[in-house]
N, C-alpha and C positions, 0 to 999 in steps of 0.2 A: 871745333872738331876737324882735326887732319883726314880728309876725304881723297884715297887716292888709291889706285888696286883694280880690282876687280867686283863687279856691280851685277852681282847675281838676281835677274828676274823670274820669280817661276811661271810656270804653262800655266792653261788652264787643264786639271785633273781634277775628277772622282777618287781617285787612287791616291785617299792619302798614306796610307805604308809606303808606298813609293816614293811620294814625293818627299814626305820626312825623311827615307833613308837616303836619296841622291843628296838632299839640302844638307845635310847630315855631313855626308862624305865632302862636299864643296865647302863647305863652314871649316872641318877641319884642315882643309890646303891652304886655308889664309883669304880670307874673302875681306873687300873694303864694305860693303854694303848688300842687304840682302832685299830685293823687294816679295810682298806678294801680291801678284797681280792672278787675280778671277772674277772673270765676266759671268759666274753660276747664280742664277737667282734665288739657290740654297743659300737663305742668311745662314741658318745653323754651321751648312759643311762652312761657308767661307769663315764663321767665328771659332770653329773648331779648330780647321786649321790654319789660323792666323793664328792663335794661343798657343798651338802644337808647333808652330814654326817661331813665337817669340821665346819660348822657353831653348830651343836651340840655340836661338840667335844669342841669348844671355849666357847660356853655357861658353862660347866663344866668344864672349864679350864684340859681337859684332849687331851694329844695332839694326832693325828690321823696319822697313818703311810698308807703307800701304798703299797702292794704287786706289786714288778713285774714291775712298771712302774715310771723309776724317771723320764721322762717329765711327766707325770700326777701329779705327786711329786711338780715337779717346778711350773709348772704352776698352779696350787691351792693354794700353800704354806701353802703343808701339811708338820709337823715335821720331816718326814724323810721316810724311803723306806726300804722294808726287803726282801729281799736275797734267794733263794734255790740256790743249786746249777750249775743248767742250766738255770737260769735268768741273767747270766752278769756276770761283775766284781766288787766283791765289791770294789776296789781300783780306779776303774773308776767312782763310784757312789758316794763316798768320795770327788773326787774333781768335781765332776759336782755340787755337794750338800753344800759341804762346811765344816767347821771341827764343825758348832755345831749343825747339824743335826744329829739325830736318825739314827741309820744304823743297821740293825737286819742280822743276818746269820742264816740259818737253815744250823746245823752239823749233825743230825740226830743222829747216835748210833757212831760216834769218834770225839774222844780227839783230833785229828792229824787235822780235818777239825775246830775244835777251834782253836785251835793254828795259823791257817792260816788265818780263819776269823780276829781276834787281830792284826795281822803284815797287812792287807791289811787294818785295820779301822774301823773296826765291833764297835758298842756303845753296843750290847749287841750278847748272842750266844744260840741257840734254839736247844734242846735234845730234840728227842721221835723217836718213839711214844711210851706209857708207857703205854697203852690198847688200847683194839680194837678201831680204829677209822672209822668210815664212810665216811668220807672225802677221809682218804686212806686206803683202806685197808688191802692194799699189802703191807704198811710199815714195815720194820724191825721194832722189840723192841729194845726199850735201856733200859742200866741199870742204877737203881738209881744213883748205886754208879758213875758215870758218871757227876754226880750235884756234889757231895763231890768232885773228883778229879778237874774239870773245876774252883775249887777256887781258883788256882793259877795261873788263868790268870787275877784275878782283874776285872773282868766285872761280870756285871750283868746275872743269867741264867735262862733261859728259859725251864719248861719241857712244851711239848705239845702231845696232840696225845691218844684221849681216858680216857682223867683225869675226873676221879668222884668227890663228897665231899667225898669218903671215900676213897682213896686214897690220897688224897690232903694231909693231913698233914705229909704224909709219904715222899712225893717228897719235902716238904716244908722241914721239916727235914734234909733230903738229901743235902738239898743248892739249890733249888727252891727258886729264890725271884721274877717271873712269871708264873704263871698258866696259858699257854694259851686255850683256850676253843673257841669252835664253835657252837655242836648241844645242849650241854649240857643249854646254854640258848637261842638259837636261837627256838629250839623245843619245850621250856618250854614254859607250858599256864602262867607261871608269870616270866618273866626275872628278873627283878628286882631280887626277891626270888633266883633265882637260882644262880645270883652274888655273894649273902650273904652268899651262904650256901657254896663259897669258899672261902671267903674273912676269914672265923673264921679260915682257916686253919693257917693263920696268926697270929700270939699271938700279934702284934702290932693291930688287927680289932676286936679282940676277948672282949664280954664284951658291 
């Protein structure tokens, strides 16, 4: 699987008419990946809307990952599951999952937690944060150069964490072939628009 674009994560919301109609609007600008991430202790809302967001993701044949939870994973038969590192083991989530599932790692700012993510099965590996984020704020920075070096592991990379359109072509640059993003279109009065305006950071979207 060609992994590369734009890496849509949702909020956490109750509101799902919302969040299906932004994820809606984003799916159709051209999205590489769509996560859903929520921390609600609503198994029902989160299976609702995990189903309600795979049936989009399949409409734009764009495949939908799971934060945090590979039975929610299974049982929807969403593309695969992404990783922190107090969520599990990626090596156990490999073979619950199977070898052509999606498997995401967050390494945050080292090399040393990619490298591990790869040996345990990782499909791609997620650096940041790379400016202030909302989500976390407490996050460590990473450094660009962090994208340049993780190309010797042969996976796909991940920056996330605070990413603007004007930053974006700088971490693309770097060896970003995922821009992940949250408020930047979740907050925007037009998603769609906000997709786009990281998609050109891209010179394969540009034009």
């Amino acid at each position: 699987m060609a992994l590369r674009g734009v890496y849509l994560i949702t909020p956490n919301t109750r509101d799902t008419t919302r969040l299906l109609d932004q994820s809606e609007a984003a799916l159709a600008a051209g999205l590489a990946l769509l996560q859903y991430r929520s921390k609600s202790p609503d198994q029902d809302l989160r299976r609702y809307q995990a189903e309600a967001l795979l049936q989009a993701c399949r409409r734009h044949h764009v495949p939908l990952i799971i934060n945090d939870d590979v039975p929610l994973a299974l049982a929807i038969g969403a593309a695969g599951v992404h990783l922190g590192s107090k969520d599990g083991s990626l090596s156990e989530a490999r073979h619950r999952l199977g070898s052509h599932a999606v498997l995401g790692a967050s390494c945050y700012a080292s090399i040393e937690n990619a490298h591990e993510a790869k040996a345990q099965g990782a499909s791609y590996v997620a650096f940041g944060t790379f400016g202030p984020s909302p989500t976390k704020p407490a996050a460590a920075r990473a450094d660009p150069l962090l994208l340049t070096e993780a190309a010797q592991l042969g996976l796909p990379r991940v920056a996330i964490g605070g990413i603007t359109p004007a930053q974006a072509p700088a971490l693309v640059a770097a060896g970003a072939d995922l821009l992940a993003v949250i408020s930047h279109v979740y907050e925007s009065a037009d998603p769609a628009a906000a997709v786009r305006e990281l998609r050109v950071a891209f010179p394969e979207f540009q034009g």
